[in-house]
N, C-alpha and C positions, 0 to 999 in steps of 0.2 A: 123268110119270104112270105110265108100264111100271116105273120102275126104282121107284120109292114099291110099288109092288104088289107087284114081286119084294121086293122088302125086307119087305112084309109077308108073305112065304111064307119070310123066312128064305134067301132064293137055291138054293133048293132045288132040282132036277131041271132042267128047260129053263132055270128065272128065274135059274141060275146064271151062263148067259153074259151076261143085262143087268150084271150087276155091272161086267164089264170094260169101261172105256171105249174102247178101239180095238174093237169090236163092237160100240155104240150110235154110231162115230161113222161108220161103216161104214153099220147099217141108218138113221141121218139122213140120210145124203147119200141113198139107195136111196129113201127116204120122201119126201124134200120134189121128187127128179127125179119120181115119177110121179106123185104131185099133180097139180106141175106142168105134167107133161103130158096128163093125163087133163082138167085144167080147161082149160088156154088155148085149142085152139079155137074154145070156147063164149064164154071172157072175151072172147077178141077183135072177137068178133062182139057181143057185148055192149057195148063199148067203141064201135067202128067206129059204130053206132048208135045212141048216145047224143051221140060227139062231129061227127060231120057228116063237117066237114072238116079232121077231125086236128088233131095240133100245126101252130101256125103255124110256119112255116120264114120265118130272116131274109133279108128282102131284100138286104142289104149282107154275108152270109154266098156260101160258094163254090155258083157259076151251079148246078154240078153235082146242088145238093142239092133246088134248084126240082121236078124230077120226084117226088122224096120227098111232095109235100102230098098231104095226105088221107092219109096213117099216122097212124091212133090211137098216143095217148098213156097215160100212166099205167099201163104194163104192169108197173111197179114192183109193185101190188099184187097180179097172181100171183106174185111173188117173194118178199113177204111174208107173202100168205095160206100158199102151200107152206112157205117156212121158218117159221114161228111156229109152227105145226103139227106141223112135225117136232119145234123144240125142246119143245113143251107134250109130245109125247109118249115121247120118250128122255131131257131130261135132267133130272137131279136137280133138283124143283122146290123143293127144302129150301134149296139152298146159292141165298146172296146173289150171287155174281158172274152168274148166271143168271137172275137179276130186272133185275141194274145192266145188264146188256149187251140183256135185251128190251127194259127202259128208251126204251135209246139208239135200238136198232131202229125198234119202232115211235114212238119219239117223233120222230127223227128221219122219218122215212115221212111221220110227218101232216104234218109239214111241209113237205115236198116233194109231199104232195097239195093241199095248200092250194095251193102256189106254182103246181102245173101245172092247177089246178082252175081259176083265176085267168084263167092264158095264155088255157085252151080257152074260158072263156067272153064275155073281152071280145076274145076275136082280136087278142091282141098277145104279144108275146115276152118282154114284161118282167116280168110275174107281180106276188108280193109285194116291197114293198120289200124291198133289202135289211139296211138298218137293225132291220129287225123280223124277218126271220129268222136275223140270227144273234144278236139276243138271245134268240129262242125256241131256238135250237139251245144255247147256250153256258146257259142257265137246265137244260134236259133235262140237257147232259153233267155240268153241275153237278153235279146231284143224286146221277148215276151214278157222279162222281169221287169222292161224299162218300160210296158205301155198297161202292165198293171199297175204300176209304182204310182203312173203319168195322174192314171183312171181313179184311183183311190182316196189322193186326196194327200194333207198333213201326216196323216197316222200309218201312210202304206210303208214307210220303211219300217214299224212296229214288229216285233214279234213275240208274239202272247204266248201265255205259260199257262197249258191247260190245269184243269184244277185249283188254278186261283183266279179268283174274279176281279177282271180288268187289270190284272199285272200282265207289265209287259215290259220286252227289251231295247231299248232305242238303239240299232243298229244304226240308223244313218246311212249313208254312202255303203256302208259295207253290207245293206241287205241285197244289195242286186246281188253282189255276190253268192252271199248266203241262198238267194231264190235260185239262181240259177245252176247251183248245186243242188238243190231239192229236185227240180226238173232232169237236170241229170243222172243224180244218183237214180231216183224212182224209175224210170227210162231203164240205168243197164241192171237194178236190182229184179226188177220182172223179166229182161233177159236173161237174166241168171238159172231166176225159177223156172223158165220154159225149158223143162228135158223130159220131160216126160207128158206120155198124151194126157191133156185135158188140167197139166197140174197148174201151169199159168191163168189159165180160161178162165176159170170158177171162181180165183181169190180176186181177180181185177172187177168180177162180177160183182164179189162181194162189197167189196171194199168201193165198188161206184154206186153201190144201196147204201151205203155208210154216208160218205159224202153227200149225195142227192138230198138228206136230211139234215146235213151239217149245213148242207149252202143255202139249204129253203131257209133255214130257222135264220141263220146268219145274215140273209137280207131282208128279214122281218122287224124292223125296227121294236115292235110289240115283245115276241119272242124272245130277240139277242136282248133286251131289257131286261127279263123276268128272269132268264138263263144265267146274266151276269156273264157274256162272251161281246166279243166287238161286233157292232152292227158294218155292214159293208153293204154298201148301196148296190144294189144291181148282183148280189153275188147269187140271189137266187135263181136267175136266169142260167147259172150252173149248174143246177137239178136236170135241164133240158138235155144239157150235154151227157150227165151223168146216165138219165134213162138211154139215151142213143149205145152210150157202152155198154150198158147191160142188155141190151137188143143186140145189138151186133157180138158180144162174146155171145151170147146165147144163141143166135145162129151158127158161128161158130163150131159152137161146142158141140153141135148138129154134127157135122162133118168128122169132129176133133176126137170124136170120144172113141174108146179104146176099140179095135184098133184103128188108130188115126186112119183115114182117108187124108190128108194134108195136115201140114206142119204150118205154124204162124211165122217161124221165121222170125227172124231180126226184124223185120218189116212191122209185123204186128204187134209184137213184144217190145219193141222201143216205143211205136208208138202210143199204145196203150200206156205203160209205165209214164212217161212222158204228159200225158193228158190227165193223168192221176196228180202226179207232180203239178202242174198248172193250176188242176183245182186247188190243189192244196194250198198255196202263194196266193191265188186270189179271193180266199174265201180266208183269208191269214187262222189257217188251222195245220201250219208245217209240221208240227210237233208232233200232232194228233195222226197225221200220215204214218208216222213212223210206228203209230202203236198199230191202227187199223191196219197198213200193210205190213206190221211186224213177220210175217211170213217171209216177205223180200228181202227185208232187216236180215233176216237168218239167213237168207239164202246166201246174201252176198256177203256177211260177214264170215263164213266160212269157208268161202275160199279164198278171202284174208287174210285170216289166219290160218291156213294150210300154206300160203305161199312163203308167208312173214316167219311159220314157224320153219317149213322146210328147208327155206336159203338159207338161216341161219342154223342147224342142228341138222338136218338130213331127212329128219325123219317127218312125222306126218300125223297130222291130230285125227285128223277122221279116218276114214279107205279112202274116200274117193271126194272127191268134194265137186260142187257142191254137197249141200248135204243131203238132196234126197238120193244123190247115186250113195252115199254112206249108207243106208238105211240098205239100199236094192241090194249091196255088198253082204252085207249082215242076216241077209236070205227074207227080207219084206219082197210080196210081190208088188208088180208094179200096181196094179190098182189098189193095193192095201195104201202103198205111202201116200197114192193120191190122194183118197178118200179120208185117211187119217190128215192129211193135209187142208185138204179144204173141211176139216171141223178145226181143225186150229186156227183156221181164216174166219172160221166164223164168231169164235169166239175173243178173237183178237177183234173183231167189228164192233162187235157187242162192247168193248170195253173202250172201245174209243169212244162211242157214244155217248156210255157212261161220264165221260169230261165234260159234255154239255151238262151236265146235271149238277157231278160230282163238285162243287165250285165253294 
């Protein structure tokens, strides 16, 4: 909305600095953090009131987390309220990859409201089926795979292979698919992560400081030159989005942090993951997700194979899976696994970065 209005003054006198996006992606973060904290006390207590007696917590989940009941749920939608807000207000509402990527957001979001709307009102843990949400999710990133495809150009079905400069894989017809599995996977891989307070919050933080770097350079024609990575027109306008998540998890994690005042819920953990995912597809750095959010990688690949190995043999790779309740099993406190966890986010970022170089 700011940058439509500087553009209608020509960028003239102050409206000059909106033009640049490392200063819209700066006052995003700045915008969607004191939303966020000027509203949550109030939501919470909004929340807390409406839902009784919080998210149900599972009884076959770790003893420790019993004391948690009565935490309200669904604090995903100060995450959303804050970030949607920032983006409506700093980024270019002309360019497509900023509609595909709210898209995902809030489509993703209702989704995981639906699912935690579900838990809190029949008192069970299991929500929406499964079945029916990720055809409602993989329908959303659909759509969102087909108007960045649309927006991109000849090379948007491409999928590039970090580490080597300018290799790449001509998917064809078959990237929507492939995109709109990235958006899903990322979506319920950060759901996975969300069981403990603050351990989803920090790695989505990180990992949207990662990207915010990868989209600026990637829509620098100058830069994706020099780097040896695919230039994409407009992908910098990404950075915006990306500061608004790290503003909004950082408010947040205001709330979130031990012990939780509110939970993000499916709500927020879809959505996020999901917005992650988005970036990644239109800034064509899919691959590169997978190493920066390698944390989610883990999360959800382990209780894949706790499932895959249990049905078939009985028995069980981890304690508990995912894998940070393996760890709380194993006698880690719960703030050890977080905190060990978000350095291994961080150094998982670090090393995705490294692919811009590494080439």
């Amino acid at each position: 909305m700011l940058y439509l209005f500087a553009q209608w003054l020509h960028f003239e006198g102050l409206a000059n600095l909106i033009r640049y996006q490392s200063f819209r992606a700066g006052a995003a973060l700045l915008t969607a953090l004191t939303i966020g904290l000027i509203i949550g006390p109030r939501f919470i207590l909004m929340l807390r009131s409406k839902q009784g007696k919080g998210q149900p917590i599972r009884e076959d989940g770790p003893q420790s987390h019993l004391a948690k009941r009565g935490t309200p749920t669904m604090g995903g939608l100060m995450i959303l309220i804050s970030l949607v807000l920032s983006m409506l207000l700093w980024m270019d509402l002309a360019d497509s990859f900023v509609w595909a990527c709210i898209a995902v957001t809030i489509g993703f979001g209702a989704i995981g409201f639906m699912d935690d709307y579900d838990k809190v009102t029949k008192r069970s843990h299991k929500g929406v089926s499964g079945k029916v949400r990720l055809a409602l999710e993989f329908a959303v990133a659909g759509v969102a795979a087909w108007i960045i495809v649309s927006h991109t150009g000849h090379d948007g079905t491409n999928l590039y292979v970090p580490f080597l400069s300018k290799r790449y894989i001509p998917l064809g017809p078959l990237y929507y698919l492939f995109a709109a599995f990235v958006m899903v996977g990322a979506g319920n891989a950060v759901n996975l992560t969300d069981g403990l307070d603050g351990l989803a919050t920090m790695p989505v933080i990180i990992a949207a400081g990662a990207f915010a770097i990868i989209a600026y350079v990637t829509g620098r024609v100058d830069y994706a030159t020099y780097l040896g990575i695919p230039h994409v027109k407009h992908a910098g306008e990404l950075t915006i989005l990306c500061g608004g998540i790290m503003g909004a998890g950082l408010s947040f994690l205001w709330f979130n942090a031990p012990p939780a005042a509110v939970f993000m819920g499916d709500t927020g953990s879809l959505a996020l993951g999901g917005a992650l995912g988005a970036i990644s597809v239109a800034a064509h750095h899919e691959i590169v997700l997978a190493i920066v959010g390698g944390l989610f990688v883990l999360e959800a690949a382990s209780v894949i194979i706790q499932v895959f190995w249990f049905k078939r043999t009985g028995r069980r790779i981890f304690r508990m899976a995912p894998i940070h309740h393996h760890f709380e099993q194993k006698g880690w406190a719960e703030s050890t696994v977080v905190i060990r966890f978000w350095i291994v986010s961080i150094v998982l970022a670090l090393l995705g970065l490294a692919t811009l170089k590494l080439r």
